[in-house]
C-alpha positions in Angstrom: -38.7 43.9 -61.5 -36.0 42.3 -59.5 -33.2 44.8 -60.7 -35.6 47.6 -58.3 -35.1 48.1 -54.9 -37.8 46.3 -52.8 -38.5 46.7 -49.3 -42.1 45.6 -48.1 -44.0 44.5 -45.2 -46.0 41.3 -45.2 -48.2 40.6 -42.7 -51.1 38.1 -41.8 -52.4 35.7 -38.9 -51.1 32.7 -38.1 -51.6 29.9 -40.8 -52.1 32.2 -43.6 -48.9 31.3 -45.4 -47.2 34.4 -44.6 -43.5 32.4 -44.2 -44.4 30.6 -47.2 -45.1 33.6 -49.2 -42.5 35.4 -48.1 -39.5 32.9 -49.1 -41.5 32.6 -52.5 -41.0 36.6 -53.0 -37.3 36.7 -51.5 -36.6 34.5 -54.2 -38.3 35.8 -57.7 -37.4 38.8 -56.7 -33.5 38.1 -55.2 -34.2 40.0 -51.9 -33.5 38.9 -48.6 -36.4 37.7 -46.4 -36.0 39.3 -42.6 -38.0 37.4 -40.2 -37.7 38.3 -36.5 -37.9 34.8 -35.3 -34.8 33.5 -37.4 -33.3 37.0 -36.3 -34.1 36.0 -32.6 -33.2 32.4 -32.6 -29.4 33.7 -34.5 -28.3 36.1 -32.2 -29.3 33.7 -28.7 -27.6 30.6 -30.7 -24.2 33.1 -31.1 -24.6 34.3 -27.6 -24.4 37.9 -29.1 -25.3 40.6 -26.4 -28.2 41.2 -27.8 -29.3 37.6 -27.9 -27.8 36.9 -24.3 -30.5 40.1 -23.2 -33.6 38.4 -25.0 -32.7 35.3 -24.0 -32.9 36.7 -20.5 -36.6 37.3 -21.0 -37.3 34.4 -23.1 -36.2 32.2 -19.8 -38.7 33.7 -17.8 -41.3 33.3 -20.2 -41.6 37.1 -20.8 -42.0 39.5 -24.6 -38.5 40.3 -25.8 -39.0 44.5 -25.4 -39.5 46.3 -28.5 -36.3 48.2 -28.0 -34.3 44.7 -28.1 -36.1 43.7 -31.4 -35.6 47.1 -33.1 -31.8 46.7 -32.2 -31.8 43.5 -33.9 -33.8 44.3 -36.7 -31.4 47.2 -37.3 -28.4 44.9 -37.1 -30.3 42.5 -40.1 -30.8 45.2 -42.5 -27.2 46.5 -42.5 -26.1 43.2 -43.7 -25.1 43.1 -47.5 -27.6 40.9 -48.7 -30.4 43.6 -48.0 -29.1 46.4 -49.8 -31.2 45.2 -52.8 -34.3 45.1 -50.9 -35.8 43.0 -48.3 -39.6 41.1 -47.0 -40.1 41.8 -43.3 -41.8 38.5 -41.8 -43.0 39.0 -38.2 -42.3 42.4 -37.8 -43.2 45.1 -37.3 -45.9 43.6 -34.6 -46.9 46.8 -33.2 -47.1 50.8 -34.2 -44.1 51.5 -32.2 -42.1 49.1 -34.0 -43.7 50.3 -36.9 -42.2 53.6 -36.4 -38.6 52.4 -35.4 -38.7 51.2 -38.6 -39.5 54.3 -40.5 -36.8 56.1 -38.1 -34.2 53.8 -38.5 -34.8 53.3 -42.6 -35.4 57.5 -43.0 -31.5 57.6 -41.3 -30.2 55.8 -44.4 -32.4 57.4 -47.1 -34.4 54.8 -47.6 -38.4 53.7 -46.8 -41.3 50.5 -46.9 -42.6 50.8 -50.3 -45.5 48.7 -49.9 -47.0 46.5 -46.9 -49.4 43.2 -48.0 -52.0 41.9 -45.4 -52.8 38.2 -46.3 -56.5 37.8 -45.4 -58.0 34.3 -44.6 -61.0 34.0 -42.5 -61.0 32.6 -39.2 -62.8 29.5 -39.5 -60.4 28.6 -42.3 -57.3 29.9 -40.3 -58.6 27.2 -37.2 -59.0 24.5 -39.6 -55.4 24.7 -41.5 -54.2 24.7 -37.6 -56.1 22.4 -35.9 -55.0 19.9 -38.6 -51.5 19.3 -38.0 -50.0 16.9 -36.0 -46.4 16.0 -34.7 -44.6 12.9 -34.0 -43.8 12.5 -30.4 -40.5 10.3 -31.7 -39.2 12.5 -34.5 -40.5 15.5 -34.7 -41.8 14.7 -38.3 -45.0 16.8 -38.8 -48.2 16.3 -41.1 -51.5 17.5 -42.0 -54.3 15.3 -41.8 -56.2 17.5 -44.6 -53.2 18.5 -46.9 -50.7 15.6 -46.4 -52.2 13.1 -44.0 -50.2 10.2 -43.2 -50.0 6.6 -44.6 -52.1 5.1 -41.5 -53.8 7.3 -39.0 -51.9 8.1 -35.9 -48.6 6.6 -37.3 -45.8 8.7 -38.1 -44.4 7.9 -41.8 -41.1 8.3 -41.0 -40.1 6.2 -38.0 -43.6 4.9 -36.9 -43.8 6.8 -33.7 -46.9 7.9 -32.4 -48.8 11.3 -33.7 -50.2 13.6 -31.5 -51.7 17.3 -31.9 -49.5 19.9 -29.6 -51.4 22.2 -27.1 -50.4 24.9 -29.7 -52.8 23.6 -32.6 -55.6 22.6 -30.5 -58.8 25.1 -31.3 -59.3 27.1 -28.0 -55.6 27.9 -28.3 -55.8 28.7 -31.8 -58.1 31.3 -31.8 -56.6 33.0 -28.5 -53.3 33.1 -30.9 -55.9 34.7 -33.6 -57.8 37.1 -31.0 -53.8 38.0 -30.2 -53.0 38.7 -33.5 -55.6 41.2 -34.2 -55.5 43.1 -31.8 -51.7 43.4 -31.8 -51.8 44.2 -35.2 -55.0 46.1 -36.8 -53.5 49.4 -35.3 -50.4 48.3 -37.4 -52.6 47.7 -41.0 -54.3 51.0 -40.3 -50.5 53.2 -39.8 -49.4 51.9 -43.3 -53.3 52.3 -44.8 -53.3 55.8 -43.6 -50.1 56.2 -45.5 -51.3 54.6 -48.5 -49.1 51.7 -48.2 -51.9 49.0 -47.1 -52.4 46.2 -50.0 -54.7 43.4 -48.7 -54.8 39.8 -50.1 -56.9 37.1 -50.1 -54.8 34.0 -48.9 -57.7 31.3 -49.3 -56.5 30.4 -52.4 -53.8 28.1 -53.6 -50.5 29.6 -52.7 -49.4 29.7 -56.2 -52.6 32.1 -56.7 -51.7 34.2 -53.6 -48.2 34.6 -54.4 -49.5 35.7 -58.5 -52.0 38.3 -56.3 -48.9 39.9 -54.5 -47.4 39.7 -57.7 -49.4 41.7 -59.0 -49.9 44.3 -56.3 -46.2 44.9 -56.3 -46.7 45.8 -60.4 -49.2 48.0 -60.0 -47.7 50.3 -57.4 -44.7 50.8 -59.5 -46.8 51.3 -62.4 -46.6 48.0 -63.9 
């Protein structure tokens, strides 16, 4: 499997493991993973021009434009270590991205082979969320469900004090979730109506999720 070209899509809402998933499948299957945020975050931190023009928008609190995100996008997957394949975290986030894509993949000969969906329902999204908290001190950060810390309100690492950020707090949460689907359902439906669409259930463990997109990836290539 990992001696075939891969080059896939993965989407899903916030807390669904996407990130998680997606650095599990870069590395069974020796790919590169090609998130837009790491993307974003390079090209500012080397003052390239594109980053100097993003970071123009990101200082007044404004969307980097879809043609700056293509451009960087397009600069990330002529890079070596994507020849072999690639998993697209974070983008594309909307159908014109999603069509950049295809234009900009269709120059070289290639195309997305396969796009996952992880599925988790909301009330499950809000609670893996709402759950985490952040030292004020540190920056260390916990879960009080999954790996709650040693005393309540106490950060394990230097003892500073733990706090939820505005982020993580429910009302905010589920704007973030409202935001996410309506961003990206006209996305899931351009690569369904291609026959591209696989959708997973992420309320498992991830172990189980990552063995569902295993699977997935078999049967479209025929096992």
């Amino acid at each position: 499997m990992a001696s075939e070209v891969i080059r896939m899509v993965l989407m899903g809402p916030p807390g669904a493991g996407k990130g998680t998933q997606a650095r599990m499948l870069a590395e069974d299957l020796r790919v590169a993973v090609v998130s837009t945020g790491d993307i974003l975050r390079d090209e500012v931190r080397q003052a390239t021009a594109l980053g100097k023009s993003a970071k123009a928008f990101m200082d007044k609190g404004a969307l980097v434009p879809d043609e700056l995100v293509v451009a960087m996008v397009r600069n990330r997957l002529g890079r070596d270590d994507c020849q072999r394949g690639f998993v697209l975290d974070g983008f594309p986030r909307t159908v014109e991205q999603a069509q950049a894509l295809d234009a900009m993949l269709e120059e070289r000969g290639e195309a997305i082979g396969l796009c996952i969906s992880i599925s988790v329902p909301e009330t499950e999204l809000v609670r893996r969320l709402s759950g985490r908290r952040t030292c004020r001190a540190c920056g260390w950060m916990c879960h009080l469900l999954f790996e709650p810390p040693a005393k309540d309100g106490v950060c394990d690492r230097c003892g500073g004090e733990l706090y939820q950020r505005n982020d993580d707090r429910e009302e905010v949460i589920k704007e973030r979730l409202g935001v996410y689907q309506r961003e990206t359902a006209p996305v899931l439906s351009y690569y369904a109506s291609r026959g591209l669409l696989r959708e997973i259930d992420g309320r498992g463990s991830r172990e189980g999720v990552f063995a569902s997109i295993k699977a997935e990836l078999a049967n479209r290539r025929g096992g």
